[in-house]
C-alpha positions in Angstrom: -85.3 19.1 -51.2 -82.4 21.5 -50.9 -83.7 21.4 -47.0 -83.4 17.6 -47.0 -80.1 18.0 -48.5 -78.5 20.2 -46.5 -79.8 18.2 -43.3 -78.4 15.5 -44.9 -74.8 16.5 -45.2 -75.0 18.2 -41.7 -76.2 14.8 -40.0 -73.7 13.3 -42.3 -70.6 15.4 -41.2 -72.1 15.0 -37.7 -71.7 11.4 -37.9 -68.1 11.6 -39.6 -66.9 13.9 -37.1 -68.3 11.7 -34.3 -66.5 8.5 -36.1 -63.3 10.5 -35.9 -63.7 11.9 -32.4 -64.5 8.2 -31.4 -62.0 6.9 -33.0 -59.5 9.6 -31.7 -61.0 8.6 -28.0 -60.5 5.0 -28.5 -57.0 5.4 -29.6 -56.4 8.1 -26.8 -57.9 5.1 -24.0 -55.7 2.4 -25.3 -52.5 5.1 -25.2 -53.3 6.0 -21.8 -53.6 2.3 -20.6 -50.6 1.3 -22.7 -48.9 4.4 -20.6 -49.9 3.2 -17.0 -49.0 -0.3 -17.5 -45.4 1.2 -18.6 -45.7 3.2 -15.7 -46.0 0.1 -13.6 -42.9 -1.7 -15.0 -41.1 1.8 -14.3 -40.3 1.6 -10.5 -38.7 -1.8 -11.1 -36.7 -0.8 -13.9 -35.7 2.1 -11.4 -34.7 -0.3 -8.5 -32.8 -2.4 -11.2 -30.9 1.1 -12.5 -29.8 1.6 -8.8 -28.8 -1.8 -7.8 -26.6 -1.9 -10.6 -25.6 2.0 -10.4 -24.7 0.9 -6.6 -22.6 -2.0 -8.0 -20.9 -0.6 -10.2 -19.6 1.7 -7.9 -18.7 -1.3 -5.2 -16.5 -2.3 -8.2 -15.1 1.2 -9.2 -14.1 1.4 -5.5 -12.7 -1.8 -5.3 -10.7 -1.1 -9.0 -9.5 2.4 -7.2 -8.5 0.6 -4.0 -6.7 -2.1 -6.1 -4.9 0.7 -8.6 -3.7 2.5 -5.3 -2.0 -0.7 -4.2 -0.2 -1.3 -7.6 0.9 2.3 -7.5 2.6 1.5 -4.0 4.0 -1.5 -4.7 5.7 -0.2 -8.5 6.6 3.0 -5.8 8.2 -0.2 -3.5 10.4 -1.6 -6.4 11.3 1.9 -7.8 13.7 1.5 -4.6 15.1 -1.8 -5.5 17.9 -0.4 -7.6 19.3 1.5 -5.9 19.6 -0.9 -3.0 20.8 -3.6 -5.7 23.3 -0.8 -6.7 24.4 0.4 -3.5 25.0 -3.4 -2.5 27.3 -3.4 -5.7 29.2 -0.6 -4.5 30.0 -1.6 -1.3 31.0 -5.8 -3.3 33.5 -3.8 -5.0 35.2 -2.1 -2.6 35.2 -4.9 -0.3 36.7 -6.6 -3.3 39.3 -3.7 -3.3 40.0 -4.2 0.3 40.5 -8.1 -0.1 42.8 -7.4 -3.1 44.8 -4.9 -1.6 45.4 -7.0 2.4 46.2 -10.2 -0.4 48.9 -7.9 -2.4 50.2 -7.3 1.1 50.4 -10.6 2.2 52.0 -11.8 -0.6 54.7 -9.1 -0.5 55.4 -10.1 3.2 55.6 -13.3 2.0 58.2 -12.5 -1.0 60.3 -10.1 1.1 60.4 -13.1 3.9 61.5 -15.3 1.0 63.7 -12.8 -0.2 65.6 -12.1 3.1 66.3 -16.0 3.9 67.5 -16.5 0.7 70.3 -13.3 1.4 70.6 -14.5 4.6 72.0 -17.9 3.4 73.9 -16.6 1.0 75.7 -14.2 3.5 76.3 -17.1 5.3 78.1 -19.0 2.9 80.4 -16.0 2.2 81.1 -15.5 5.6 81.4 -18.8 7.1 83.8 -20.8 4.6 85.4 -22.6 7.4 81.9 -24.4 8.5 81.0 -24.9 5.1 80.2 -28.1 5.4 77.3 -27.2 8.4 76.4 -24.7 6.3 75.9 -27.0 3.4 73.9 -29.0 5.5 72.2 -26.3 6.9 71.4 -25.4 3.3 70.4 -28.9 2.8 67.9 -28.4 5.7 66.4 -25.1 5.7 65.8 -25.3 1.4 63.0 -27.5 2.0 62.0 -25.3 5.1 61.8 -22.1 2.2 59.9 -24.4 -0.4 57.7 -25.2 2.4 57.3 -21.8 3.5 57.2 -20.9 -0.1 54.0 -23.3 -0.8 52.5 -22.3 2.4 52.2 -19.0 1.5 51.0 -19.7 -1.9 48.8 -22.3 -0.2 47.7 -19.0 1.9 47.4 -17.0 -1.3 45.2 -19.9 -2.6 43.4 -20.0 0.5 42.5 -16.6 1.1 41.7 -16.3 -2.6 39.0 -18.8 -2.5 37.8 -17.0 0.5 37.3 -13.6 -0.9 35.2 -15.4 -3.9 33.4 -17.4 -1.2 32.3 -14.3 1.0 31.6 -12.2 -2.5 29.1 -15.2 -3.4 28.3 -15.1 0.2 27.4 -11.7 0.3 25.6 -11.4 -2.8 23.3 -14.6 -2.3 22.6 -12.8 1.3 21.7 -10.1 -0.2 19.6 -10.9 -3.0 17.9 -13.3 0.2 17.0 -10.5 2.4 16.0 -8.2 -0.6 13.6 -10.9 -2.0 12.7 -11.5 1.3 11.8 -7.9 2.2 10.3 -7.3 -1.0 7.8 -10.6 -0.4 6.7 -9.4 3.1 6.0 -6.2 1.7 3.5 -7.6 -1.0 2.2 -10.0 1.4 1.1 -7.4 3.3 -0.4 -5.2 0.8 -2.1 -8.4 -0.8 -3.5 -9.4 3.1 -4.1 -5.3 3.6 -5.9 -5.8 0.4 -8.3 -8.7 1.2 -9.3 -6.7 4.7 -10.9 -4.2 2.7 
């Protein structure tokens, strides 16, 4: 019996250790298939990773090309500024210029005035014996002085008006041309944009 026996567990661990080394095999067959059909799928998943890797590199391009042209156009208003500045400086001493021909004027005016009126009165003192012509004289050439008088102020009036018209003049131009510059620049770099 102790023969029988110890065939017995030998043919019994035989059998166990073929169950497990089946069952090992079995498990290892379905792994391997599970494996080559993953395998299979791999090559599309790769074709998918490089269409999208090539994509998203169209679209970092296109982001780096589109960064560049805000950089140039913030470099292209950076100037604006100073040209608004510089066109300031040159309103006010235009300004100063106007100012200064009107104070002019209206001194010639006032030493004009100013000369009649001690002309006439030299008159009188010198000519009493045609004071009567001169009273009429007088009579004639006041109006002549109150018409000079609101001619220059007319003038005064006048030219005043006109410096405020070619300041508003001036500045609308400006601000014109500026915009305008400043839109055929960003048209171009928004049509330079779309070439690309």
């Amino acid at each position: 019996m102790e023969f029988d026996s110890t065939l017995l567990i030998a043919i019994v661990s035989i059998a166990i250790f073929l169950i497990i080394f089946l069952w090992l095999v079995i498990n290892i067959i379905k792994t391997l298939r599970k494996l080559n059909q993953n395998l299979e799928l791999l090559p599309s998943v790769i074709m998918n990773l490089k269409t999208t890797s090539e994509r998203a590199n169209e679209t970092l391009e296109t982001a780096n090309a589109s960064i560049k042209n805000l950089n140039s156009l913030v470099e292209d208003l950076k100037i604006l500024p100073k040209i608004i500045a510089e066109v300031g400086e040159s309103l006010k001493e235009f300004e100063v210029f106007l100012k200064g021909q009107i104070e002019v004027l209206k001194d010639d005016v006032h030493f004009t005035l100013e000369d009649s009126r001690a002309i006439l009165s030299d008159l009188k003192k010198v000519s009493s014996e045609f004071k009567t012509n001169i009273d009429e004289l007088n009579k004639a050439i006041h109006p002549l002085i109150k018409n000079v008088k609101e001619t220059a102020e007319t003038g005064s009036l006048i030219l005043s008006d006109l410096n405020k018209s070619i300041k508003t003049v001036y500045v609308e131009a400006s601000a014109l041309m500026a915009g305008l510059i400043e839109l055929f620049s960003g048209l171009k770099k928004i049509l330079g944009l779309k070439k690309t």
